[in-house]
C-alpha positions as CSV (number, residue, x, y, z in Angstrom):
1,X,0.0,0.0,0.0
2,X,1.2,3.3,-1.3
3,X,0.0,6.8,-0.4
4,X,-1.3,6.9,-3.9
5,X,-3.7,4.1,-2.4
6,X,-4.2,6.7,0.3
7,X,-5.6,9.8,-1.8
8,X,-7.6,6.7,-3.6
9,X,-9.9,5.9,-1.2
10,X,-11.9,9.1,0.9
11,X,-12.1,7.3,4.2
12,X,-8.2,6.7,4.7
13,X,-7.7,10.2,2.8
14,X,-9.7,11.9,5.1
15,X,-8.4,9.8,8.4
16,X,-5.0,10.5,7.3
17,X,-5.4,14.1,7.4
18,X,-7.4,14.1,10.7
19,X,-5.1,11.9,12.2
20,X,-2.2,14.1,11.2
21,X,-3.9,17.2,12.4
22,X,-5.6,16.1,16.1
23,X,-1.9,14.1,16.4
24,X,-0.2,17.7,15.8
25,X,-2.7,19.4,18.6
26,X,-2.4,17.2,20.9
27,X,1.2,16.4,21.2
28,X,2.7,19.9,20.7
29,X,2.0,23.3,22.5
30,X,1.1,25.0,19.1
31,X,-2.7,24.8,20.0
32,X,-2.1,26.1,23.5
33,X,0.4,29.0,21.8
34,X,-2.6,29.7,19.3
35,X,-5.4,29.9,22.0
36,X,-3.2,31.9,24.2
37,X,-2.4,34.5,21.3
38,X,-6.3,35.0,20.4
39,X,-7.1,35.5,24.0
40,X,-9.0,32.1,24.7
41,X,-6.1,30.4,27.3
42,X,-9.0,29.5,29.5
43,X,-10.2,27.1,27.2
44,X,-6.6,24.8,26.9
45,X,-7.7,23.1,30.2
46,X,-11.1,21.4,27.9
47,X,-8.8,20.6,25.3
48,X,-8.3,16.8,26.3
49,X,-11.8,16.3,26.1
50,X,-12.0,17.1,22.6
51,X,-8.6,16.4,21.1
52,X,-8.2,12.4,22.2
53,X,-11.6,11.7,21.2
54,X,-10.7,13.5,17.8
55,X,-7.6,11.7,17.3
56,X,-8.9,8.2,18.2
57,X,-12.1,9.2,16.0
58,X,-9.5,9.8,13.0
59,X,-7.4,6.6,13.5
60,X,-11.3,4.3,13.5
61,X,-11.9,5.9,9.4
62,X,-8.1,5.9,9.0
63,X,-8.1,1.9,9.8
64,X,-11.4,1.6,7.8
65,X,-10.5,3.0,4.8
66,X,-7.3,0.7,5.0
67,X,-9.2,-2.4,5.3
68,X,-11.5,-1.3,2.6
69,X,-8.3,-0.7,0.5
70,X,-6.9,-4.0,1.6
71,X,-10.5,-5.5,0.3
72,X,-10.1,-4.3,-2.7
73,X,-6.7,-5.1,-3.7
74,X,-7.2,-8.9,-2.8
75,X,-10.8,-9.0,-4.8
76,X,-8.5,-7.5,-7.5
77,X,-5.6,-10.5,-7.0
């Protein structure tokens, strides 16, 4: 599987992306940085609640769009 499979299929394209952008919120400060420059610090304590259930949200299509590739390619075979 390539990332040509990736851009392919909209369920792993679109997990891909949301995977890459929850994993970037959550495991750098550049959301906190970003809420503290607009003003809106108070809300970086909430931001658990939302992010992991975003990210593992994001990995569930990822992992279904790569089954439904992997599907496909042995139908193909």
């Amino acid at each position: 599987m390539n990332f040509k499979d990736l851009k392919s299929n909209k369920y792993a394209h679109i997990g891909f992306w949301g995977v890459l952008v929850a994993g970037i919120c959550c495991f750098t400060p550049l959301l906190v940085w970003a809420l503290t420059f607009f003003g809106l610090a108070a809300l970086t304590s909430y931001l658990d609640y939302i992010l992991i259930p975003a990210l593992l949200f994001f990995i569930g299509i990822l992992l279904l769009g790569i089954r439904s590739i992997k599907k496909s390619k042995s139908k193909i075979e």
